[in-house]
mmCIF file of the N, C-alpha and C atoms, coordinates in Angstrom:
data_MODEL
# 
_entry.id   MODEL 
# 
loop_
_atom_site.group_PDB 
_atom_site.id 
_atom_site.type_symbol 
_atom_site.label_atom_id 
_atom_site.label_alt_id 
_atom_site.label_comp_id 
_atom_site.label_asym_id 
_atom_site.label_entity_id 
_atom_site.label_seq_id 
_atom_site.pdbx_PDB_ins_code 
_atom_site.Cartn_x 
_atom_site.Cartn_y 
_atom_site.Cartn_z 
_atom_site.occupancy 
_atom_site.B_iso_or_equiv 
_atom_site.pdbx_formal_charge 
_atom_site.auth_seq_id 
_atom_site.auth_comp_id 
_atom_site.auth_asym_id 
_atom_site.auth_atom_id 
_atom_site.pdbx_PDB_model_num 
ATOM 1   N N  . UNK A 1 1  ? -16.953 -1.368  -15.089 1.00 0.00 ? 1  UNK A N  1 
ATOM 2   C CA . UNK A 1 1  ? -16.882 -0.401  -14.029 1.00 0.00 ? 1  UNK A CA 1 
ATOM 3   C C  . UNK A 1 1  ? -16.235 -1.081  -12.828 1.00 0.00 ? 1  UNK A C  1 
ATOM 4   N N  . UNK A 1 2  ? -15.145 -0.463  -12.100 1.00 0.00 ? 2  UNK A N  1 
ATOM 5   C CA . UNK A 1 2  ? -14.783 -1.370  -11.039 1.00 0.00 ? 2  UNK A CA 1 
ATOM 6   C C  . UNK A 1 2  ? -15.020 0.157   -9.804  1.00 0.00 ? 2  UNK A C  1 
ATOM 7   N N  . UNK A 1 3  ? -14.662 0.149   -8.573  1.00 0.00 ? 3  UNK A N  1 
ATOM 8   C CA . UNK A 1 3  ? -14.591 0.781   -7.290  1.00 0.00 ? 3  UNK A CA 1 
ATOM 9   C C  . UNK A 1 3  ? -13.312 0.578   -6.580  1.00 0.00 ? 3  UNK A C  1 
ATOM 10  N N  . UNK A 1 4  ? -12.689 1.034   -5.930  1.00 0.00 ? 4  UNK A N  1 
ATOM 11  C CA . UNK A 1 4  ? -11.363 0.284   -4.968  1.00 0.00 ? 4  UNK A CA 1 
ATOM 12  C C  . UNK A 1 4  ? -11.543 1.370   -3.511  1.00 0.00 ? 4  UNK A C  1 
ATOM 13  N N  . UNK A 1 5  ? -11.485 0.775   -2.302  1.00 0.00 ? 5  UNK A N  1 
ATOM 14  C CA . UNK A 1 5  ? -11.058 1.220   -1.084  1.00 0.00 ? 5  UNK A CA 1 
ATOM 15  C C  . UNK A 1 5  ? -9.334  0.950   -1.275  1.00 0.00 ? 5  UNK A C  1 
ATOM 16  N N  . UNK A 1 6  ? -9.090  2.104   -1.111  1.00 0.00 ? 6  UNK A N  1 
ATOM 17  C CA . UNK A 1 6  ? -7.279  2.350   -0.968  1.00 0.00 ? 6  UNK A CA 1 
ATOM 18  C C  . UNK A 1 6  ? -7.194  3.074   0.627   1.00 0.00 ? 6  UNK A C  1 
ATOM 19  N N  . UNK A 1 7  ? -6.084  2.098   0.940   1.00 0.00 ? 7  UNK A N  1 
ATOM 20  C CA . UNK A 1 7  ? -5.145  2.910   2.372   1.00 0.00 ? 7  UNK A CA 1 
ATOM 21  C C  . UNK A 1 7  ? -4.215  4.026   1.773   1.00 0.00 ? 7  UNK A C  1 
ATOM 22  N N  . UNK A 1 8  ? -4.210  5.133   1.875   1.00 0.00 ? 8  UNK A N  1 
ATOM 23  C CA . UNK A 1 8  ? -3.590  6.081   1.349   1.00 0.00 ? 8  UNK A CA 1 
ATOM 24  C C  . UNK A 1 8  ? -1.929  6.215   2.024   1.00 0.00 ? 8  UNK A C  1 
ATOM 25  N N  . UNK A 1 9  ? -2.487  6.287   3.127   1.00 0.00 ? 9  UNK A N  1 
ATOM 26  C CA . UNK A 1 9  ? -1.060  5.462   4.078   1.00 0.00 ? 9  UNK A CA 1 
ATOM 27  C C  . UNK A 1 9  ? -0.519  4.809   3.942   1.00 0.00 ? 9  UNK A C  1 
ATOM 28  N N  . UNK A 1 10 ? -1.028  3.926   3.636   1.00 0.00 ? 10 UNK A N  1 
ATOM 29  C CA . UNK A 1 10 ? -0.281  2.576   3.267   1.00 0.00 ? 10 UNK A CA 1 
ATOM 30  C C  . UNK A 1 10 ? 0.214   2.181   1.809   1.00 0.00 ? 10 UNK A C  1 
ATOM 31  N N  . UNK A 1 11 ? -0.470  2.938   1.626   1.00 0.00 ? 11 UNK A N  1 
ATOM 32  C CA . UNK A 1 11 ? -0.388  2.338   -0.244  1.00 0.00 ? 11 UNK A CA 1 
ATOM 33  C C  . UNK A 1 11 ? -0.488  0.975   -0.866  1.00 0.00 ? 11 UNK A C  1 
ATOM 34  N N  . UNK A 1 12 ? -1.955  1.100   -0.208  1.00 0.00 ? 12 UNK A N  1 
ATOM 35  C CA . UNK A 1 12 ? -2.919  -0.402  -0.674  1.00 0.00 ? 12 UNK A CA 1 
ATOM 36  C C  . UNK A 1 12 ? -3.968  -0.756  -1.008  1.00 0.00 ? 12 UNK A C  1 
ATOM 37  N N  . UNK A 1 13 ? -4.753  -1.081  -1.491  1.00 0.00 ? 13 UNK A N  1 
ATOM 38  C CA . UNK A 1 13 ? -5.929  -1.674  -1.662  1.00 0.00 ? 13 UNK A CA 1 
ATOM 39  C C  . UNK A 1 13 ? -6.150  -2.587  -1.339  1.00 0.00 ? 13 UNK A C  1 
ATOM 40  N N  . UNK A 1 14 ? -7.601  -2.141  -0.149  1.00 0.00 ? 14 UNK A N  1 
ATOM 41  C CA . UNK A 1 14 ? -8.225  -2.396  0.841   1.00 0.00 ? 14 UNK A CA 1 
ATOM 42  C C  . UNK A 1 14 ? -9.150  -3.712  0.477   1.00 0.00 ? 14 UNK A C  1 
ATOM 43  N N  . UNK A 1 15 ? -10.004 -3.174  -0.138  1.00 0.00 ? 15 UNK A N  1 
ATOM 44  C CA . UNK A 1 15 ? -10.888 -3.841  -1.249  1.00 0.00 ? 15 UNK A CA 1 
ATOM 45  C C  . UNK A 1 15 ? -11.162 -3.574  -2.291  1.00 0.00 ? 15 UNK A C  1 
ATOM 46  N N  . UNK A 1 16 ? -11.837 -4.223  -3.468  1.00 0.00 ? 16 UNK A N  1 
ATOM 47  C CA . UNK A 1 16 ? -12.175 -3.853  -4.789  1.00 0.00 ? 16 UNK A CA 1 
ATOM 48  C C  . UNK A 1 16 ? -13.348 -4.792  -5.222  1.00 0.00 ? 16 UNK A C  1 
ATOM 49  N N  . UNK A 1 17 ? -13.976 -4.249  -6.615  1.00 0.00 ? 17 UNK A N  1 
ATOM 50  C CA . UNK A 1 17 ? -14.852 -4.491  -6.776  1.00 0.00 ? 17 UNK A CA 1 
ATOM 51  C C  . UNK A 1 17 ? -15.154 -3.967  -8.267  1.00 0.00 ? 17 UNK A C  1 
ATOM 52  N N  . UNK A 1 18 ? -15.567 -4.971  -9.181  1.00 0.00 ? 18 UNK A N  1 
ATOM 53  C CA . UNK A 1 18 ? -15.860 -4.509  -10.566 1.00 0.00 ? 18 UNK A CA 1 
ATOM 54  C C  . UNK A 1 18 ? -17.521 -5.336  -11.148 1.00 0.00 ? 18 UNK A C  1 
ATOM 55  N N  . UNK A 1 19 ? -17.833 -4.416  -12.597 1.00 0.00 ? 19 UNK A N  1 
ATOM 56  C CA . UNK A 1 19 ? -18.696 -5.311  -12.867 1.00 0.00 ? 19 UNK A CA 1 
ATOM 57  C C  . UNK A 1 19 ? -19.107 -6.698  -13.481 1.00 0.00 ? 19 UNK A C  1 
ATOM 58  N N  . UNK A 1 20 ? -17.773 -7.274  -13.877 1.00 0.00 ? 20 UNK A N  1 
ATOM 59  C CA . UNK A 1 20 ? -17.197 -8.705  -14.061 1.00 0.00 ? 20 UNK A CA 1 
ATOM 60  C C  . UNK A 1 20 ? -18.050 -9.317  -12.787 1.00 0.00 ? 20 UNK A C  1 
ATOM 61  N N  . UNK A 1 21 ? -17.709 -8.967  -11.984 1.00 0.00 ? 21 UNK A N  1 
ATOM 62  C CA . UNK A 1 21 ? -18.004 -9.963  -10.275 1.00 0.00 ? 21 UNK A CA 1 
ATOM 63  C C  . UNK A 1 21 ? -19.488 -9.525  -10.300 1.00 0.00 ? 21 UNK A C  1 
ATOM 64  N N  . UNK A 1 22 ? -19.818 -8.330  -10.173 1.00 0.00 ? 22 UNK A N  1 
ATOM 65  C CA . UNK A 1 22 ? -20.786 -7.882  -9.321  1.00 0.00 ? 22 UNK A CA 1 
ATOM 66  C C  . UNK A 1 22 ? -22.066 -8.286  -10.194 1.00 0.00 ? 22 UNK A C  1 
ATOM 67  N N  . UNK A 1 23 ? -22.265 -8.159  -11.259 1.00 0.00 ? 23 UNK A N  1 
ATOM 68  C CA . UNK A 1 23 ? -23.106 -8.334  -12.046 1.00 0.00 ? 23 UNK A CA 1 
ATOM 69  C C  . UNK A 1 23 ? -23.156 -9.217  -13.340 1.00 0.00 ? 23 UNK A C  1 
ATOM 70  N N  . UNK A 1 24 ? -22.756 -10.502 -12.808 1.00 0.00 ? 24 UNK A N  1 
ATOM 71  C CA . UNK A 1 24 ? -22.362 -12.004 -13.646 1.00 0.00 ? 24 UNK A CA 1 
ATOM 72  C C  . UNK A 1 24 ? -24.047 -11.662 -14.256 1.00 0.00 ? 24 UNK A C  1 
ATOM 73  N N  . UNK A 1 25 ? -23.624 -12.156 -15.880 1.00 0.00 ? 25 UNK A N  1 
ATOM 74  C CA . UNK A 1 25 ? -24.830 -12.621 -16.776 1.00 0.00 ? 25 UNK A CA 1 
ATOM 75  C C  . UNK A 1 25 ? -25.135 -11.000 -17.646 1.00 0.00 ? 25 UNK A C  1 
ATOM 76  N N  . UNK A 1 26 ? -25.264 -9.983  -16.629 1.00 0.00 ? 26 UNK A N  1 
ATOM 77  C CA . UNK A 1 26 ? -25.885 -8.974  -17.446 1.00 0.00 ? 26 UNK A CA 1 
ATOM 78  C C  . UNK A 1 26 ? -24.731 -8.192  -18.476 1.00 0.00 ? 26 UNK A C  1 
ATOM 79  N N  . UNK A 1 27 ? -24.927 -7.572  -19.364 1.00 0.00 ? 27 UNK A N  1 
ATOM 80  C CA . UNK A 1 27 ? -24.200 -7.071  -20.658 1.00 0.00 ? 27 UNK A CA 1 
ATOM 81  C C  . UNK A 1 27 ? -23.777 -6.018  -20.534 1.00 0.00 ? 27 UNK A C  1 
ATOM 82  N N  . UNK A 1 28 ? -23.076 -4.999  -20.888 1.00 0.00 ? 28 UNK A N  1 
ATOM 83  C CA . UNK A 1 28 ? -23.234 -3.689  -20.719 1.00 0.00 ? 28 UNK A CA 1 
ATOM 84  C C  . UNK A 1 28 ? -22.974 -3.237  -19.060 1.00 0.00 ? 28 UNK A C  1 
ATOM 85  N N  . UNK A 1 29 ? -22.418 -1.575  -19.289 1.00 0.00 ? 29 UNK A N  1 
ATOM 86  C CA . UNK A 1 29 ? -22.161 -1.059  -17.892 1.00 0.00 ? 29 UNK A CA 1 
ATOM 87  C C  . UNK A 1 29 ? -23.346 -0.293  -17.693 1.00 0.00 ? 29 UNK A C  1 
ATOM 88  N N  . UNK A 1 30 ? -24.476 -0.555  -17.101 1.00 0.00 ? 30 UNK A N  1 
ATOM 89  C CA . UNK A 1 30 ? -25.918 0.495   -16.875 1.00 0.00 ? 30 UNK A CA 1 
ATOM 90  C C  . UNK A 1 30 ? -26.222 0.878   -15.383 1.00 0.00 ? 30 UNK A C  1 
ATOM 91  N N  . UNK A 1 31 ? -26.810 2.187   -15.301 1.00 0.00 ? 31 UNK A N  1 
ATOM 92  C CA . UNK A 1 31 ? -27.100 2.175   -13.704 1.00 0.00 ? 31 UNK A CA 1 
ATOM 93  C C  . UNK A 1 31 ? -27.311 0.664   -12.822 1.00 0.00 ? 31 UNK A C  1 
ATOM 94  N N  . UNK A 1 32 ? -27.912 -0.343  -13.334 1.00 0.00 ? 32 UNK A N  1 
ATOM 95  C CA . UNK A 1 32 ? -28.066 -1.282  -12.088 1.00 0.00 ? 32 UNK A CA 1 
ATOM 96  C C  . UNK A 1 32 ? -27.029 -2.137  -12.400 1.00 0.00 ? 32 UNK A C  1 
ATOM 97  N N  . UNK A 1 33 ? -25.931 -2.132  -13.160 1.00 0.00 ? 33 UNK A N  1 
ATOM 98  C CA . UNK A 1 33 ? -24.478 -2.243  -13.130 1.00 0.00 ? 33 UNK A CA 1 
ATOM 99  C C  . UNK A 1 33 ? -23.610 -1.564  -11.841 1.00 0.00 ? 33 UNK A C  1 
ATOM 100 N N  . UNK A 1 34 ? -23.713 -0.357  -12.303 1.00 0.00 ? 34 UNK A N  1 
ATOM 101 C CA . UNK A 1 34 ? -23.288 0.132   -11.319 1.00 0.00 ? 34 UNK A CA 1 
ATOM 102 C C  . UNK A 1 34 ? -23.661 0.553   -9.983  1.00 0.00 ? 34 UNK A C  1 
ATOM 103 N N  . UNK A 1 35 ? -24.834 -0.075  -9.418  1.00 0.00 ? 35 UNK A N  1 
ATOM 104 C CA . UNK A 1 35 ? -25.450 0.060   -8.353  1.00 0.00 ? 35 UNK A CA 1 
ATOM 105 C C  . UNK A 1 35 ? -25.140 -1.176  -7.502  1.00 0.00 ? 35 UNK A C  1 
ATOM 106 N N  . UNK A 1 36 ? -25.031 -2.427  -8.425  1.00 0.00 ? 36 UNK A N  1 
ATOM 107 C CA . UNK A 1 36 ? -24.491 -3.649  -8.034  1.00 0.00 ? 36 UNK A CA 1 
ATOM 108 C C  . UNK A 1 36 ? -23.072 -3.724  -7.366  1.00 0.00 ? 36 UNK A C  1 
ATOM 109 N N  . UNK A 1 37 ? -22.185 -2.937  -8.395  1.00 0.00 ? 37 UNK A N  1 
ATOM 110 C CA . UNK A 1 37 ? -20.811 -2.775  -7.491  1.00 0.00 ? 37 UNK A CA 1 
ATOM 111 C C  . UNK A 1 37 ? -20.513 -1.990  -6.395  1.00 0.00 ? 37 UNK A C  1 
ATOM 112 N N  . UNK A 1 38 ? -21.844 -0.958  -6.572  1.00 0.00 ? 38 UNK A N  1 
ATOM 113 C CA . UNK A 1 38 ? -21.848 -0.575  -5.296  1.00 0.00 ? 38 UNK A CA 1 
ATOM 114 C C  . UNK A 1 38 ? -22.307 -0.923  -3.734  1.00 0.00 ? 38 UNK A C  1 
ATOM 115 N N  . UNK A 1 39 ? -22.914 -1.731  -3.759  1.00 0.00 ? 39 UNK A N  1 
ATOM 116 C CA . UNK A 1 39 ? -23.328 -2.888  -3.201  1.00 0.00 ? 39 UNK A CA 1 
ATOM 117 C C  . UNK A 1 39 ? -21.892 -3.548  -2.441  1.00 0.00 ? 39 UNK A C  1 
ATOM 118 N N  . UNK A 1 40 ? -21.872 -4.202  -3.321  1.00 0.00 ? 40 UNK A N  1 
ATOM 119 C CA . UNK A 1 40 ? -20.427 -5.183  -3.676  1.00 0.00 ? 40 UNK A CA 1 
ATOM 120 C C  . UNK A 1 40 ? -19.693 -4.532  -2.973  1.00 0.00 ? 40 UNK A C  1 
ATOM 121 N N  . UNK A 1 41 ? -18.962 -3.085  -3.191  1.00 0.00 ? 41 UNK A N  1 
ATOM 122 C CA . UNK A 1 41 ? -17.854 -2.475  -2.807  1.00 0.00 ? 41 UNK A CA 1 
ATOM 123 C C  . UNK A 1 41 ? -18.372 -2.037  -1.417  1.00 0.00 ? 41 UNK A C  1 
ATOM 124 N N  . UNK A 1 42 ? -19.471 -1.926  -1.013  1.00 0.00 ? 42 UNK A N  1 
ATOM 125 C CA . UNK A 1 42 ? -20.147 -0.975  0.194   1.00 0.00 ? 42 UNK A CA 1 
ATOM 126 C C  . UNK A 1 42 ? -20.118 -2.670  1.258   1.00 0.00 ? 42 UNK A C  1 
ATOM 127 N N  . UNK A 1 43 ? -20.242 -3.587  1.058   1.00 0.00 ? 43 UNK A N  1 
ATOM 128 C CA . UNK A 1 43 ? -20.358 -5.329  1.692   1.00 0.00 ? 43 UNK A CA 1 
ATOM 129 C C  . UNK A 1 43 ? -18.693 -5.093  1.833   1.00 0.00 ? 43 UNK A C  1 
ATOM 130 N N  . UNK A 1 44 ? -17.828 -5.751  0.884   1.00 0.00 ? 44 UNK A N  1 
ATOM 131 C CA . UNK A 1 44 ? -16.757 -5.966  1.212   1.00 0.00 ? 44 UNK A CA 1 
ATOM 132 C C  . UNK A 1 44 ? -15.914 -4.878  2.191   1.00 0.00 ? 44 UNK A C  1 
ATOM 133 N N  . UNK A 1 45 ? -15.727 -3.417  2.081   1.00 0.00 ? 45 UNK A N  1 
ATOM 134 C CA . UNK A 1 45 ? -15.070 -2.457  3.238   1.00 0.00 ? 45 UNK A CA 1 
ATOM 135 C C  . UNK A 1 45 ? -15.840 -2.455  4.409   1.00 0.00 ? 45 UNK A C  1 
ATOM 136 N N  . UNK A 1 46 ? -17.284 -3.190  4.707   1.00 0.00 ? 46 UNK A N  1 
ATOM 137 C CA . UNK A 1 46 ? -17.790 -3.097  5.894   1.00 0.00 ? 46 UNK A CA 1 
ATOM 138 C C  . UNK A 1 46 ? -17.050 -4.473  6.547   1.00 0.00 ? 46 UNK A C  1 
ATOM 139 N N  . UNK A 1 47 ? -17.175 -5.385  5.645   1.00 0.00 ? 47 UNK A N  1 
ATOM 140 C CA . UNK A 1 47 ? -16.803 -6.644  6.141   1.00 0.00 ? 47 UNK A CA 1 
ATOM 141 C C  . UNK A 1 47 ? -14.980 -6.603  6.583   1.00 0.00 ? 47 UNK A C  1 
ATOM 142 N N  . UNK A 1 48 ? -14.464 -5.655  5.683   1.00 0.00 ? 48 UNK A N  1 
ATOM 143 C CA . UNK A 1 48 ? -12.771 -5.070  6.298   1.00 0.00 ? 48 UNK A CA 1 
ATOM 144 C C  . UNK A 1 48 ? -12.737 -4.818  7.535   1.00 0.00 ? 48 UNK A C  1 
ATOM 145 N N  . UNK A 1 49 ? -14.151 -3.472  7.966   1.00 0.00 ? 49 UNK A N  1 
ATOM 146 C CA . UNK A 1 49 ? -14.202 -2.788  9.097   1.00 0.00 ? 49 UNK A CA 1 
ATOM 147 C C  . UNK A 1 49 ? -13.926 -1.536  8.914   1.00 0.00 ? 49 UNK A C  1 
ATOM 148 N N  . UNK A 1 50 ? -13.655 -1.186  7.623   1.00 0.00 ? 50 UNK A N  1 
ATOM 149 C CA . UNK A 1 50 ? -14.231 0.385   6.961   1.00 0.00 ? 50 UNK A CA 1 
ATOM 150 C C  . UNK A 1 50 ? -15.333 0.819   6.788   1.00 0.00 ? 50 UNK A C  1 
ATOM 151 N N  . UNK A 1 51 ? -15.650 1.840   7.515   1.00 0.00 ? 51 UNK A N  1 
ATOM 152 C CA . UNK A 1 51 ? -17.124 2.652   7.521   1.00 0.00 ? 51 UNK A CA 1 
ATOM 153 C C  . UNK A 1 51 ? -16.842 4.083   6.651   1.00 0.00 ? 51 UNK A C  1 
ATOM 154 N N  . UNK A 1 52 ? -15.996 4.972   6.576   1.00 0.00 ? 52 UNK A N  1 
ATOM 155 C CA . UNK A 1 52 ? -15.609 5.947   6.048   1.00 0.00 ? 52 UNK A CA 1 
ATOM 156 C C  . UNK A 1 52 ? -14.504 6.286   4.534   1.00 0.00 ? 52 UNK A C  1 
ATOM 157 N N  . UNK A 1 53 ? -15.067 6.768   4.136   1.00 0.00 ? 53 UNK A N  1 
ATOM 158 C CA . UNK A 1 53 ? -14.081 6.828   3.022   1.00 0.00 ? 53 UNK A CA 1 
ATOM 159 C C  . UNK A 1 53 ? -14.380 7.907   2.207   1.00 0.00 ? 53 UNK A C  1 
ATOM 160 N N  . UNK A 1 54 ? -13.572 8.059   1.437   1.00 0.00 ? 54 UNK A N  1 
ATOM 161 C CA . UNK A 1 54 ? -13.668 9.667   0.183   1.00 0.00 ? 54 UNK A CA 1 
ATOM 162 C C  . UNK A 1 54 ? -13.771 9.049   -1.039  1.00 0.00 ? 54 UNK A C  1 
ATOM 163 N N  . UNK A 1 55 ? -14.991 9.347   -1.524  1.00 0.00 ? 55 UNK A N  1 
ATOM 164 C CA . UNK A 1 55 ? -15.377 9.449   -2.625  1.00 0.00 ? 55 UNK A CA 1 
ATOM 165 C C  . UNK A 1 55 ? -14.636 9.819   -3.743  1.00 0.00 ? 55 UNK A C  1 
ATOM 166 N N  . UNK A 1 56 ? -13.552 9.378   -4.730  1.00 0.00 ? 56 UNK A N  1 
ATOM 167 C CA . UNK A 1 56 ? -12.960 10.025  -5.332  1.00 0.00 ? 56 UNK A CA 1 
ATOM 168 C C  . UNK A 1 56 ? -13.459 9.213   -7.130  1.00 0.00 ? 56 UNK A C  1 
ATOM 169 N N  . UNK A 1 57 ? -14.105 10.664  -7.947  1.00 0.00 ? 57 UNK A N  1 
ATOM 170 C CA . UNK A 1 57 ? -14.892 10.174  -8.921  1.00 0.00 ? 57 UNK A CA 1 
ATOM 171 C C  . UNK A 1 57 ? -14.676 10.256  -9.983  1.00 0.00 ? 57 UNK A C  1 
ATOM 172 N N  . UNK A 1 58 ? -12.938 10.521  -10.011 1.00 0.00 ? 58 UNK A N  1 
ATOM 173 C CA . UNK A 1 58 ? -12.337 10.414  -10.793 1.00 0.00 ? 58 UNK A CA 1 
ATOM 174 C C  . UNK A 1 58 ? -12.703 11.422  -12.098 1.00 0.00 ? 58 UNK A C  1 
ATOM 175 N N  . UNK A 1 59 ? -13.027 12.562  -12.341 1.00 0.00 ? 59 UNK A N  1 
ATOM 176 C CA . UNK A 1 59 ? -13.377 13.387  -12.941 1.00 0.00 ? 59 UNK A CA 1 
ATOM 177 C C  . UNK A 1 59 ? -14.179 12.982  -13.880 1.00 0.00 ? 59 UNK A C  1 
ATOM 178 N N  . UNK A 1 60 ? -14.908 12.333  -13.451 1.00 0.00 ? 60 UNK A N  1 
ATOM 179 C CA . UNK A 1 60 ? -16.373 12.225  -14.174 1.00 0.00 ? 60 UNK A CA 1 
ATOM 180 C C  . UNK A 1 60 ? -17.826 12.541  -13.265 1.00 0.00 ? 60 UNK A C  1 
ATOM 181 N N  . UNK A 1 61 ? -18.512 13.253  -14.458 1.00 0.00 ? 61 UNK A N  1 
ATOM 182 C CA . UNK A 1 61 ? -19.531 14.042  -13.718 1.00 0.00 ? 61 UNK A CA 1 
ATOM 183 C C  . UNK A 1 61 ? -20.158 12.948  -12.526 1.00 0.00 ? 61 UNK A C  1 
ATOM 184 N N  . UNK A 1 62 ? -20.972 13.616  -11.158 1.00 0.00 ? 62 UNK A N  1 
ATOM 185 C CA . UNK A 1 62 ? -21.735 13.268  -10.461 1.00 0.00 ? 62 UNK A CA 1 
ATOM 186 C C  . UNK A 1 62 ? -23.073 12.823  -10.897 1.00 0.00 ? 62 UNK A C  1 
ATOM 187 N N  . UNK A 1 63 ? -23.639 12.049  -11.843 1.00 0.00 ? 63 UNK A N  1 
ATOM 188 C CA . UNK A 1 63 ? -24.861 11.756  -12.296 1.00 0.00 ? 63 UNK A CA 1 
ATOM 189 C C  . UNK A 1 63 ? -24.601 10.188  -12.698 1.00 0.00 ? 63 UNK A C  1 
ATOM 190 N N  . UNK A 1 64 ? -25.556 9.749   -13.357 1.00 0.00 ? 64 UNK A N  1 
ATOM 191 C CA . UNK A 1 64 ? -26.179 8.054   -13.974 1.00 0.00 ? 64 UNK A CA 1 
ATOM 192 C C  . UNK A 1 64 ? -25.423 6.885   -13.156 1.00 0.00 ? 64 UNK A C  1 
ATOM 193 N N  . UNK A 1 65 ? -24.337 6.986   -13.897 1.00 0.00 ? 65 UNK A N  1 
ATOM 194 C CA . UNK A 1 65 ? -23.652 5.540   -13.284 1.00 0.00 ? 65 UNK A CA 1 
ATOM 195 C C  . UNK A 1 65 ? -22.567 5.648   -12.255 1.00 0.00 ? 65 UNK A C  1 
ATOM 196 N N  . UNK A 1 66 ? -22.058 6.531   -12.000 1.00 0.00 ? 66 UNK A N  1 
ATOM 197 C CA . UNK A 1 66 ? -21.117 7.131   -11.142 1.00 0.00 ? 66 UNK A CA 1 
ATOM 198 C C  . UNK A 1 66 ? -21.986 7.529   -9.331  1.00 0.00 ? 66 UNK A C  1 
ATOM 199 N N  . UNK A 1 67 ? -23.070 8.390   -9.646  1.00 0.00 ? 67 UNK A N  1 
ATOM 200 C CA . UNK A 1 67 ? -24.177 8.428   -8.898  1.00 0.00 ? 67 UNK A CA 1 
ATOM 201 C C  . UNK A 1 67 ? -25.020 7.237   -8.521  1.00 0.00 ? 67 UNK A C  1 
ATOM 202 N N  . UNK A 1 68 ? -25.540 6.397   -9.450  1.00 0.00 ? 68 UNK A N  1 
ATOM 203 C CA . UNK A 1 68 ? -26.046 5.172   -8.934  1.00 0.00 ? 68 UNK A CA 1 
ATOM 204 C C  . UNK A 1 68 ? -24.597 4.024   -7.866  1.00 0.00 ? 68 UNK A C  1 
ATOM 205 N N  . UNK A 1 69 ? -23.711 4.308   -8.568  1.00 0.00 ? 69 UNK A N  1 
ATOM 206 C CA . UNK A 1 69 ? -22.775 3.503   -7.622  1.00 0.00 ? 69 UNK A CA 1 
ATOM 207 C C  . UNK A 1 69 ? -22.230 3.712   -6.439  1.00 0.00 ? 69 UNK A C  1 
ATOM 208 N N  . UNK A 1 70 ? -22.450 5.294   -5.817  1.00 0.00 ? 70 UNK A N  1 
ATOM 209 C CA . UNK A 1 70 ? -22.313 5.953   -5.198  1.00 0.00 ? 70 UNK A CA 1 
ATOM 210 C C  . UNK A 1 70 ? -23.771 5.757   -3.732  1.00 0.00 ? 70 UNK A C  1 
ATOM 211 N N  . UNK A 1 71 ? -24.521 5.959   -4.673  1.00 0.00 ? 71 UNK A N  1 
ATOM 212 C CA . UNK A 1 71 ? -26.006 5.902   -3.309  1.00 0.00 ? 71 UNK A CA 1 
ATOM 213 C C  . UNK A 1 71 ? -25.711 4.089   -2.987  1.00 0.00 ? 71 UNK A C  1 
ATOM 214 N N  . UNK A 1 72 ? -25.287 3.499   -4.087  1.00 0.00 ? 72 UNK A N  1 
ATOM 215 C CA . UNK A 1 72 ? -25.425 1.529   -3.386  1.00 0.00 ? 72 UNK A CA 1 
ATOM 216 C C  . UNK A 1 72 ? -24.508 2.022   -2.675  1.00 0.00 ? 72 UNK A C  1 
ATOM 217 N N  . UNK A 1 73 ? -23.020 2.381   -2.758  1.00 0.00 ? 73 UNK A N  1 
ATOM 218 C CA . UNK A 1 73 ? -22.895 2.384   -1.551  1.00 0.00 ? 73 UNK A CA 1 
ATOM 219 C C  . UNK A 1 73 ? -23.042 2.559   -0.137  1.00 0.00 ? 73 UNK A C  1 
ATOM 220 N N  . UNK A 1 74 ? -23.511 4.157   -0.123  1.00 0.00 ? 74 UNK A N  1 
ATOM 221 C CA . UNK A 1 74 ? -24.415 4.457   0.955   1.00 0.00 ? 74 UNK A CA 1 
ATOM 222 C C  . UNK A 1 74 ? -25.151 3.406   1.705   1.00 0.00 ? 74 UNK A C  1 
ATOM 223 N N  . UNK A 1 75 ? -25.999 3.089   0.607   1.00 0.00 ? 75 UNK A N  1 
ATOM 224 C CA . UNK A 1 75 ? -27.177 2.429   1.316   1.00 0.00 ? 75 UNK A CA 1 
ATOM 225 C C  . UNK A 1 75 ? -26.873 1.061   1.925   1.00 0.00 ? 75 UNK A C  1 
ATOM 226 N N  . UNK A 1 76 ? -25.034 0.321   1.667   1.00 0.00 ? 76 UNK A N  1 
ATOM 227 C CA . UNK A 1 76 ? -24.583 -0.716  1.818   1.00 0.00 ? 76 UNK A CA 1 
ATOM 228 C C  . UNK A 1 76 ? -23.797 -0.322  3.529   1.00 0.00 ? 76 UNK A C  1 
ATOM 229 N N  . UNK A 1 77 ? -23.789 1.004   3.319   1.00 0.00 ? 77 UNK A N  1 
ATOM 230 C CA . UNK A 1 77 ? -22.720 1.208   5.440   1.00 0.00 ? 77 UNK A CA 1 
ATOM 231 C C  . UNK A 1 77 ? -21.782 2.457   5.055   1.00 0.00 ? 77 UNK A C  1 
ATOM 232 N N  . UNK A 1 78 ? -21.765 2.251   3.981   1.00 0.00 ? 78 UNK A N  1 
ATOM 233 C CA . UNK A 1 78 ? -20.267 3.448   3.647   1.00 0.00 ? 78 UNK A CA 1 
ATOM 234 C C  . UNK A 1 78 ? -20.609 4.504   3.903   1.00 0.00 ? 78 UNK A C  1 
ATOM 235 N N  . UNK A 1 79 ? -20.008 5.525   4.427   1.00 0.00 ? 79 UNK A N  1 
ATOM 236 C CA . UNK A 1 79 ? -20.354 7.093   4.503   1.00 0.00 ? 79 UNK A CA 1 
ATOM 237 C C  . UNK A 1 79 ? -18.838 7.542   3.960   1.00 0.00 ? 79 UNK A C  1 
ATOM 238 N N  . UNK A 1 80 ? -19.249 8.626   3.145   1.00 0.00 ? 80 UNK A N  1 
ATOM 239 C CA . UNK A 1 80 ? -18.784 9.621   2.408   1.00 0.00 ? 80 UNK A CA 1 
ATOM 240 C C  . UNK A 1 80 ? -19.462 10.654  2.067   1.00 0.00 ? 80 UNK A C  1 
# 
């Protein structure tokens, strides 16, 4: 599972973030997989100086792992 902050303007990426990095040792992509990168991704765009951003979820439903990666962010500074 990875995340990316993109400048749409710019046509860049801001920051990124996968579960390679975020969650060294554990197996598998599972909610606290993806809660980790959200974390991860919600630390690194604060530490940019991004507070805002759009959620884009890539047409997969709003629930388990998509949703868990979504509230870490939240709960890391990000608003969306």
């Amino acid at each position: 599972m990875y995340a990316q902050v993109v400048d749409d303007s710019q046509g860049r990426t801001v920051v990124a973030a996968s579960s390679v990095e975020a969650a060294a040792g554990v197996s598998g992509c599972n909610r606290q997989t993806a809660a980790a990168v959200g974390r991860l991704i919600g630390e690194r765009a604060r530490a940019a100086g991004v507070t805002q951003v759009v959620f884009d979820r890539g047409g997969y439903l709003y629930h388990g792992r998509v949703q868990a990666l979504a509230e870490a962010a939240r709960e890391a500074g990000l608003e969306f």
